[in-house]
N, C-alpha and C positions, 0 to 999 in steps of 0.2 A: 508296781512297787519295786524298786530296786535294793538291791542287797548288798550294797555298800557298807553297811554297817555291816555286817558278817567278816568282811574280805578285807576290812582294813589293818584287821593285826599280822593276817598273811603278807600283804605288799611291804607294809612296813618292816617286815623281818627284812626283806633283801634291800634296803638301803642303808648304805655306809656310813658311818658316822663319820669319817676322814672328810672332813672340810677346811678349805683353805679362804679364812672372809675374804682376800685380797683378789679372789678367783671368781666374786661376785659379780656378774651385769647384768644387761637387760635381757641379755637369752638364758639368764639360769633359771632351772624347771625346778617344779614344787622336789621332784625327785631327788635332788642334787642335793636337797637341804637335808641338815641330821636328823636321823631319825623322832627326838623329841620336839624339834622345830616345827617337821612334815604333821606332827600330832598337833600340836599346838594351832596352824593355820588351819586346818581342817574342823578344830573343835572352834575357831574363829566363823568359819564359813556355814558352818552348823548350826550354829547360837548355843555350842555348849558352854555353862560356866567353867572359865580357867580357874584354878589355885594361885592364889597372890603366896608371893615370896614374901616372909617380911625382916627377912636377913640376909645378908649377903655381903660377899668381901669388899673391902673399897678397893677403888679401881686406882692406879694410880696413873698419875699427869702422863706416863710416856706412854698408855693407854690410850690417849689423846690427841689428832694430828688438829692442830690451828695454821690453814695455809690461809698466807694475806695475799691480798692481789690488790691493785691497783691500777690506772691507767698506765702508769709506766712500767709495769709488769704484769697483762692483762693474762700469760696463758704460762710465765714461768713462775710460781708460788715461792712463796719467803717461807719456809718452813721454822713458826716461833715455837719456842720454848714457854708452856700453858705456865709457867711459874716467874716468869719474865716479864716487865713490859713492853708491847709491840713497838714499832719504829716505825710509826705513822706520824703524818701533818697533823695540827690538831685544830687545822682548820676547815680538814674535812670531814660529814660525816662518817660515822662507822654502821655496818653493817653486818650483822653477824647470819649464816646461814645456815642450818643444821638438818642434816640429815634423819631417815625415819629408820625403824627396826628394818632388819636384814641391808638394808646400802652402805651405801659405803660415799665419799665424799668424791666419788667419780660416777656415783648410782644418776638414775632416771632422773636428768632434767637439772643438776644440781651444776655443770657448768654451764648452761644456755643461763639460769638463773642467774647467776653470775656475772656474764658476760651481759646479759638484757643491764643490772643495775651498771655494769662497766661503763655499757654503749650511750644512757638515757644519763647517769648521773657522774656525777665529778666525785666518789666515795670513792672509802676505804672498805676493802671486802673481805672478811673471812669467812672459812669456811669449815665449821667443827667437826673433823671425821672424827668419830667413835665406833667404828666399826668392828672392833674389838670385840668390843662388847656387844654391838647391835646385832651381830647372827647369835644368836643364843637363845634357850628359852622364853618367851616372849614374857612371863610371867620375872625373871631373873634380871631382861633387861630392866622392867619397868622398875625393879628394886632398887638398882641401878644409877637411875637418873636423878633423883637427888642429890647422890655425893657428887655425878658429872658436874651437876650446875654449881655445885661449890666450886669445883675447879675451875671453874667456868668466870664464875661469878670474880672470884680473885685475879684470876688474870685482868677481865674487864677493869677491877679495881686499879691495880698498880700501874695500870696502862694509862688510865686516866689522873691517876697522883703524878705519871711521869711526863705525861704528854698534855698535859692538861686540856684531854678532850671531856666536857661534859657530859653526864651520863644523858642530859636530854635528848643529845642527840646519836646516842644508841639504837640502832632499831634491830632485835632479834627475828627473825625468818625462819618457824621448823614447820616442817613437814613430816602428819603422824608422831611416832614417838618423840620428833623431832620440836613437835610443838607441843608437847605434853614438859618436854627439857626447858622449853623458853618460858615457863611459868614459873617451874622449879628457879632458873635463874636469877629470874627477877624479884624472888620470894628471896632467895641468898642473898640477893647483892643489898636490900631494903633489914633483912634480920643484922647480916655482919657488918655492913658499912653504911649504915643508913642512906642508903640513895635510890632512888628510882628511876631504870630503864624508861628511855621516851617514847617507845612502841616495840609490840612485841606482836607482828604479825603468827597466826595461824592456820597453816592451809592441809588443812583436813586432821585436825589433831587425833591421836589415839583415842577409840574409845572402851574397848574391851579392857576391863579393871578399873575404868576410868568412872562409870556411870554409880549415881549414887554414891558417890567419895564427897565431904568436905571439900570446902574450897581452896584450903589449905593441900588438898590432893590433887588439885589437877590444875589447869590453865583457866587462870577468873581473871575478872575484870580491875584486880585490886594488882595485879602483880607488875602493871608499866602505865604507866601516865595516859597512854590508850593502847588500850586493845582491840583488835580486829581479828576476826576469822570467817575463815572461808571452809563452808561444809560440803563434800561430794559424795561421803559413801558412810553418812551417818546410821547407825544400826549394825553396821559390819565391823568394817575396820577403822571407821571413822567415831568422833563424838557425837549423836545427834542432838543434844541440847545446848542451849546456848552458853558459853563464856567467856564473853569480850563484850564491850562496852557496844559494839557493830558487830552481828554476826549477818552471813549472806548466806543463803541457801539455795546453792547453785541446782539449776531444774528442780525443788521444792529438798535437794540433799542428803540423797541418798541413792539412788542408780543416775547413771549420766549417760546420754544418746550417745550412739557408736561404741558403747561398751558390750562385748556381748553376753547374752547372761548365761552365768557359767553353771550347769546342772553337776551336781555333789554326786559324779561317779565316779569313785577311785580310779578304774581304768586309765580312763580318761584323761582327769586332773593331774595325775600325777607327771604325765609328762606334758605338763600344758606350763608355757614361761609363768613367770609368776609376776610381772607384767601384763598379763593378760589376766589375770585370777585378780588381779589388787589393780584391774583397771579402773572405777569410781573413783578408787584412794589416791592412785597416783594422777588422775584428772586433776587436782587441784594446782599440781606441781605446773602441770601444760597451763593452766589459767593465770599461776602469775607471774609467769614468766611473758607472755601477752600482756598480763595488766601492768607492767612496769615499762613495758615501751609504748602501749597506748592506754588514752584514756577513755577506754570503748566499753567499758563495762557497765551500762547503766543498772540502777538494782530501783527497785519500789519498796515502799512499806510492806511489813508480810505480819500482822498482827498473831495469825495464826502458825504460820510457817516453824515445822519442817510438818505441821497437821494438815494443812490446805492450803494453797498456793491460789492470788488469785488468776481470774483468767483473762479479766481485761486490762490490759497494761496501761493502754495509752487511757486509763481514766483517772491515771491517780499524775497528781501536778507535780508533786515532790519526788525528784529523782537523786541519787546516789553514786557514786563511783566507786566502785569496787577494785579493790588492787591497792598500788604506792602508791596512787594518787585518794586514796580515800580520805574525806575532811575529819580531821581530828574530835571533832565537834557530835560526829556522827552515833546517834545511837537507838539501841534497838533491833529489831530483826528484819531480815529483808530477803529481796526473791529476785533472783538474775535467772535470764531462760537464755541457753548457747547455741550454739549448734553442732553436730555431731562432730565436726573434726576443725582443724586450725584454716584460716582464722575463727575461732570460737565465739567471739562478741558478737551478738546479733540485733545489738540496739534493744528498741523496747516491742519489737511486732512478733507475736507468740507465733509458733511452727506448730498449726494443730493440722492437724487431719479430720476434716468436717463429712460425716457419711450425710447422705440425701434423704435416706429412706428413714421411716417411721419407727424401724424396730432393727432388730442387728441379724435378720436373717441373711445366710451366706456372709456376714463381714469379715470372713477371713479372707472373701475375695475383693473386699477395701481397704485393707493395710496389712502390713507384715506383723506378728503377732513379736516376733524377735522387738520389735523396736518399742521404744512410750506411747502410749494413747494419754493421748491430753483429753481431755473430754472439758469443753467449754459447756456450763450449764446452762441449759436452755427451758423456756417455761413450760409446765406441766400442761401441755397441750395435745392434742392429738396423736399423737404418737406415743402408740399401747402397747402392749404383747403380755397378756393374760391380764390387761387391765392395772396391770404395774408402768408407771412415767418412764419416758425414755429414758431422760436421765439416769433412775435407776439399771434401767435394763445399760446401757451402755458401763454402769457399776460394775454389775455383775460378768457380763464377755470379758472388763479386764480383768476381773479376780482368777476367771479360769485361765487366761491366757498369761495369769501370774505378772501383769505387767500395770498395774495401776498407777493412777498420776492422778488424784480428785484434787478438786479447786473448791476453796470456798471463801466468798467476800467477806463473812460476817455471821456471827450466830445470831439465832432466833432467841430472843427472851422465852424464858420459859413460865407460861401461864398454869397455875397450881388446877385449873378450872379446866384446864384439858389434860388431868390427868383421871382415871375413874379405879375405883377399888370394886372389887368384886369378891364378896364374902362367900366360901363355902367350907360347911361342917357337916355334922354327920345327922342331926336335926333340915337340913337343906343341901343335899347331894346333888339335886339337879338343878334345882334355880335357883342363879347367884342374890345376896342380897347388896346392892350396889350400895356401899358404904358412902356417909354423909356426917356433916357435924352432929344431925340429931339423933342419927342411930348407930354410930359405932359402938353405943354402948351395949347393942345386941352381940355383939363379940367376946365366945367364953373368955373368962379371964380366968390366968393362971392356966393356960393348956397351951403344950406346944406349938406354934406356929410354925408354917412355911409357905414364903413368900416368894412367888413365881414369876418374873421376870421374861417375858419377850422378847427377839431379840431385832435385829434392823427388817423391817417390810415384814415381823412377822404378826401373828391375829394373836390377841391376847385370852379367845376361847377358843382358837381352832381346833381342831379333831384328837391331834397329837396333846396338847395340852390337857385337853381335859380328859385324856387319857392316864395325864400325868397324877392330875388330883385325884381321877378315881385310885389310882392304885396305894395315894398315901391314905384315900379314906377305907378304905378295903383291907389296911395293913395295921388302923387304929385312930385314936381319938386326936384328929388335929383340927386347927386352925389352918382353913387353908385360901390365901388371899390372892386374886392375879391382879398386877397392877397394866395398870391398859394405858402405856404411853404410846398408842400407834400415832395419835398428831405428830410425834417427834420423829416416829420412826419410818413412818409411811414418803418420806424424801427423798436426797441423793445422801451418798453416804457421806460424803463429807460433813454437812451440817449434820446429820444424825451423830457422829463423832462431836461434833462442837456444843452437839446440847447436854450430853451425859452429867460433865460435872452441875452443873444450875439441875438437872432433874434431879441427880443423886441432892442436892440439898435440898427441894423439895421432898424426896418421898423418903430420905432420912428425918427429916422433919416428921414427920405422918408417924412414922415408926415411933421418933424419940417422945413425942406428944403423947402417944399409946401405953408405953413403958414408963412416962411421967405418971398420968393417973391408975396404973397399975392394974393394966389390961395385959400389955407383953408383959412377959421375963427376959431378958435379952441372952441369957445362959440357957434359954429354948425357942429362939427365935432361927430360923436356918432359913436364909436366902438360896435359891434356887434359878441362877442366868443363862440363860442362852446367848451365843453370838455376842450382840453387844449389851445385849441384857446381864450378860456375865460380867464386862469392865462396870456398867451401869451397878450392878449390887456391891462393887468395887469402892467406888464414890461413896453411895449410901453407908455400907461400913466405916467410910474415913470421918462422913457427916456424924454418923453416933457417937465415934469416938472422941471429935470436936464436940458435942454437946454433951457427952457426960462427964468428958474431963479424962479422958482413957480410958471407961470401959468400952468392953465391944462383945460385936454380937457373937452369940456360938459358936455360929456354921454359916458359910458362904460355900454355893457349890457351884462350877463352873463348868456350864454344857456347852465344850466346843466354844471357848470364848474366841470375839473376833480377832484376826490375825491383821490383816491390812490397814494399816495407819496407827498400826502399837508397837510392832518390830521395833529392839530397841531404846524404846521410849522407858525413862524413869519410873520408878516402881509407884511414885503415888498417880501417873497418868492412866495406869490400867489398872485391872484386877492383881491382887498379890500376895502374899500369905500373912502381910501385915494385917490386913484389913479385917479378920475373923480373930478369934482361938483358933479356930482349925477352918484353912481353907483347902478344899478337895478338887481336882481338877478331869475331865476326862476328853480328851482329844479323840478325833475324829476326824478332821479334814484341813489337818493343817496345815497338805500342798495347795490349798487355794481359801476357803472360807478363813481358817481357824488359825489359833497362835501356836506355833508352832515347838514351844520351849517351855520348859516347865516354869510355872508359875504359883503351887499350892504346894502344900505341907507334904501331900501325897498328888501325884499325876500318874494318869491312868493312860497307854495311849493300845484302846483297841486296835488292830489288825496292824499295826505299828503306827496307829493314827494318824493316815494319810487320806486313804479312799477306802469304802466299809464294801463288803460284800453283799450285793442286794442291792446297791445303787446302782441302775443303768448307766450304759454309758453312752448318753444319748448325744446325737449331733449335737455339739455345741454351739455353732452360731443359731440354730431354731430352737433350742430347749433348754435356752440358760437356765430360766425361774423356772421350770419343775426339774434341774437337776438341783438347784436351790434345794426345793420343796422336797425331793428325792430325800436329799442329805439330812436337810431339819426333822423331817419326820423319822426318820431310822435312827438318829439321835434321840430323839425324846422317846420313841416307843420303846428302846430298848431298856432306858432310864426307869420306865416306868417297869417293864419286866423286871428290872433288877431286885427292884422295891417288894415284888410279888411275890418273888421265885426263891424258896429255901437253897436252893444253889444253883450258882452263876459261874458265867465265864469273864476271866477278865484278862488284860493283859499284862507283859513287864515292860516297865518304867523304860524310854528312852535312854538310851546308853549306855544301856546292860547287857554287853554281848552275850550270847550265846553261852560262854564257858562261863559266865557269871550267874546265869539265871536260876542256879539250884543255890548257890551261895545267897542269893537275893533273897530267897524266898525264908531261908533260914532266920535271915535278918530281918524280917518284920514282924511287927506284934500284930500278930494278926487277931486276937483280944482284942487291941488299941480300935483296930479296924470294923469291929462287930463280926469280925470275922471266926468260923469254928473251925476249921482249918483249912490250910490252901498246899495244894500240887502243883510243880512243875509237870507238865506233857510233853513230850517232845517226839515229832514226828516228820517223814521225808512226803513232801508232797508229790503226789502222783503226775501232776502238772508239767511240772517243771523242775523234779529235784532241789526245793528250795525248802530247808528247814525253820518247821512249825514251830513255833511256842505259844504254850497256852497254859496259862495257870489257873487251875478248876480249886473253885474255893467254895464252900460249905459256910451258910450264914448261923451266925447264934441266932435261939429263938429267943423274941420278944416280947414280954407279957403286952409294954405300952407301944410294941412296934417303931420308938424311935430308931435312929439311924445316928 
């Protein structure tokens, strides 16, 4: 575990706040930036929530650089005046180009862009520096860019009342915040002057403040006659969900080959360019600067994409161009594979790395773990390692190698008939009664339930689990139900991601049917997920909500929900604290299994919820599934001590440094919590000199033993 988080308020003292934007390039280090900026991209690379601004000064036009260029002035710029109209042909088109946070309108890739539409097209090009404003709090710019594109917008306007160039053939170009600007744009120019931009390319738009906004908030598909984007480093610094009429999902849109992946050690980072740190993000910028002088980019249908990407290309007939030549016509999601460095387009024949062998023993001596493993899905045949399909096993080596790329064609319909309930109370402690339409009604009614959830390849009674139940039957009078979707989960992980939502509507159904003839109470019903059983009770929650008209269930609790294929993703795609009254979280291994970022009302992350003590740390390439197995069970056993134990150890919440954690502790209702009271500990380890915290809390007692 690294102690990055301890050491960042130190580093940060000694950087300057003296910056000069104009002094911006491709060798400035995270270092060089002002100190609340260096805060800001760190809690970006983190998955911390930022603070939205939602006021801030207008900026004004001289704030502003619009350089034109032209074939007859391809490298000395017309410097206009943003409240002027430009002194263009108005018979050719215009192209506007805009830069992302921190550049500058001489940053990474923004003259070749330039110069690529100079060399290919017979336009008019500008190019909007806002750099003014773009080195600044990332949360400040983004407040920002609205009034930009008013300015924005008005110019375009009287340029075209003077020049009589058509707004059709407009086509706005940003990159990151840049194309977060070309939505607001096109939003001004359709609110103030009723007209609509002819395209508004996106390559790699912002996504941190973006995600979960109205449409009206960010870059949609309403805001230019077509829109198109290009996704590279979705979950990060980029958007991962879609907002153009065409969005492409470069290598599935979110880590991009030859970028290296940059581990969150302040030391480190900080003097690492920042070019290097936002290589995904600025990947898009290399690609269409390529897709405008060729037209090599072919993309496929990606119905699921940026979730599963699929693996065989050359099976799908309908092909795509991705770039300035993209058809106006085009829409929907789609999946381009590159290759690591320029030239980028690699047609439609995928670069996987195919191992021989049956299982992943030794496979670190068959690929570099630094690079993507594509894993092309292949049939559950012969090839086992504890009796779990290679497929999975090749899952699980990328999760620990932190490097996953899953493909899936197509989800499985989900069959109600392969799903099984399994009744246990305190009348049947040890043999479950497998619930059915004719005997559910042997189910107390009116008694708290909890509903126990499995999670991807795990056994819906194994050892751990029902360790789980004994300790809620041990601590009082419940209903205790395991729902057994191993058909769904027993796969590769990609489709076990693909069936959640259709299961979540079936076994919400189950629930809401239960609570119709007034078996459940849904204000004492508490769902209980593992891994992806945790996004799974996710669903179900959204499902109750959808059938009772917004009510929802009490308590959703999330054991180590999964991490891989949710980074990022919108709050109704995974578990979230919409989906209960109270949804409770507790991480555990969220450098490789688990989600990484708080997602419940309260989030717990033992041992700083990375890697738990007690977990071996076994050869990796030979003991992937029982370091799996290691994990899962030290999660659930501990779960269930908690339930046992009048007093427990637990941890503080991610993000709360050290000099905060007595402050923290003050501020919780630890009542709220069931809690009778809670201590800060704080101790030097003998180890390593690396300080402990540990918050030792004392349970209230409980006649009915709820939680």
């Amino acid at each position: 575990m690294k102690t990055s988080i301890i050491i960042i308020p130190l580093i940060l003292c000694a950087v300057t706040n003296a910056y000069d934007s104009n002094q911006y390039d491709d060798k400035t280090t995270l270092a060089s930036l002002p100190v609340d900026v260096v805060q800001d991209v760190i809690a970006i690379l983190t998955n911390q929530k930022l603070a939205k601004v939602l006021d801030c000064e207008d900026p004004a036009p001289s704030d502003i650089d619009l350089l034109l260029y032209s074939r007859n002035n391809k490298q000395d710029a017309i410097v206009l005046d943003p409240t002027q109209p430009a002194p263009i042909a108005p018979n050719r088109k215009l192209v506007l180009i805009i830069h992302g946070w921190l550049q500058s309108e001489d940053g990474y890739k923004m003259q070749e862009l330039k110069d690529a539409y100079l060399d290919r097209l017979d336009v008019n090009v500008v190019i909007v520096g806002w750099n003014k404003l773009a080195v600044d709090l990332y949360s400040r710019a983004t407040c920002k860019l609205p009034k930009i594109a008013k300015i924005v917008a008005t110019f375009l306007y009287t340029t075209s009342q003077q020049t009589g160039v058509d707004f059709k053939d407009i086509h706005v170009v940003g990159h990151s915040l840049g194309g977060q600007m070309a939505g607001f744009i096109g939003k001004s120019t359709q609110k103030m002057y009723g007209q609509k931009i002819g395209r508004i390319t996106g390559l790699d738009p912002a996504g941190p403040l973006y995600i979960d906004t109205t449409k009206e908030e960010h870059l949609y598909e309403t805001d230019a006659s077509f829109v198109d984007v290009i996704h590279t480093n979705g979950g990060v610094f980029g958007y991962i969900d879609t907002c153009g009429h065409a969005d492409f999902f470069v290598n599935c849109g979110s880590m991009q080959p030859g970028c290296a992946r940059v581990d969150i050690d302040i030391n480190g980072l900080m003097n690492m360019p920042m070019l290097l740190i936002g290589c995904p993000h600025f990947r898009a910028m290399d690609l269409m600067v390529e897709a405008v002088l060729t037209n090599n980019f072919k993309a496929v249908p990606c119905r699921y994409c940026p979730l599963g990407c699929p693996p065989v290309l050359s099976a799908f007939a309908e092909r795509t161009t991705m770039g300035q030549q993209c058809p106006s016509d085009a829409r929907g999601r789609f999946y381009v594979i590159t290759d690591f460095k320029s030239p980028y387009a690699v047609g439609l024949k995928p670069k996987s790395k195919t191992m021989k062998h049956n299982t992943t023993r030794n496979c670190h001596k068959h690929f570099d773990p630094k690079d993507k493993i594509r894993i092309v899905s292949e049939t559950q045949r012969n090839g086992q390692l504890f009796e779990i399909p290679n497929e999975v096993i090749h899952d699980v080596a990328n999760f620990i190698f932190g490097t996953l790329d899953v493909f899936v064609s197509g989800c499985p319909r989900v069959n109600p008939k392969h799903i099984k309930y399994a009744y246990f109370n305190q009348q049947n402690k040890k043999t479950p009664i497998i619930l059915n339409k004719t005997n559910v009604i042997k189910i107390q009614a009116q008694t708290p339930t909890k509903i126990i959830l499995h999670g991807w390849f795990g056994a819906a009674l194994g050892p751990t689990a029902i360790s789980l139940k004994d300790a809620y039957l041990t601590r009082g009078d419940y209903n205790v139900i395991f729902v057994n979707w191993e058909h769904y989960a027993n796969v590769n992980y990609a489709q076990a991601i693909c069936s959640l939502p259709n299961l979540g509507n079936v076994v919400g159904d189950f629930v809401y049917n239960l609570y119709r003839i007034g078996i459940f109470e849904l204000n004492s019903t508490h769902i209980i997920g593992h891994s992806l059983g945790a996004h799974l009770a996710g669903y179900i929650g959204q499902r109750i909500q959808y059938q009772t008209k917004g009510k929802k269930l009490h308590r959703i609790t999330g054991l180590d929900a999964a991490g891989p294929g949710f980074l990022g993703f919108p709050s109704h795609n995974r578990l979230d604290s919409s989906d209960a009254f109270f949804v409770d979280a507790i991480h555990t291994n969220g450098a490789q299994f688990g989600y990484p970022r708080n997602y419940g009302n309260v989030d717990f992350y033992p041992n700083c919820g990375l890697f738990q003590p007690g977990c071996l740390d076994y050869d990796i390439a030979d003991k992937t599934t029982l370091f799996q197995q290691t994990v899962e069970n030290r999660l659930l056993t501990r779960f269930g001590k908690l339930l046992s134990s009048p007093t427990s150890v637990l941890s503080v919440p991610t993000g709360k440094l050290l000099s905060f954690a007595v402050s923290w502790i003050k501020d919780v209702d630890v009542e709220e919590l069931g809690l009778e009271s809670a201590d800060v500990l704080c101790s030097k380890s003998s180890d390593n000199g690396s300080i402990v915290v540990e918050v030792v809390v004392k349970r209230i007692s409980s006649d009915d033993g709820d939680i």
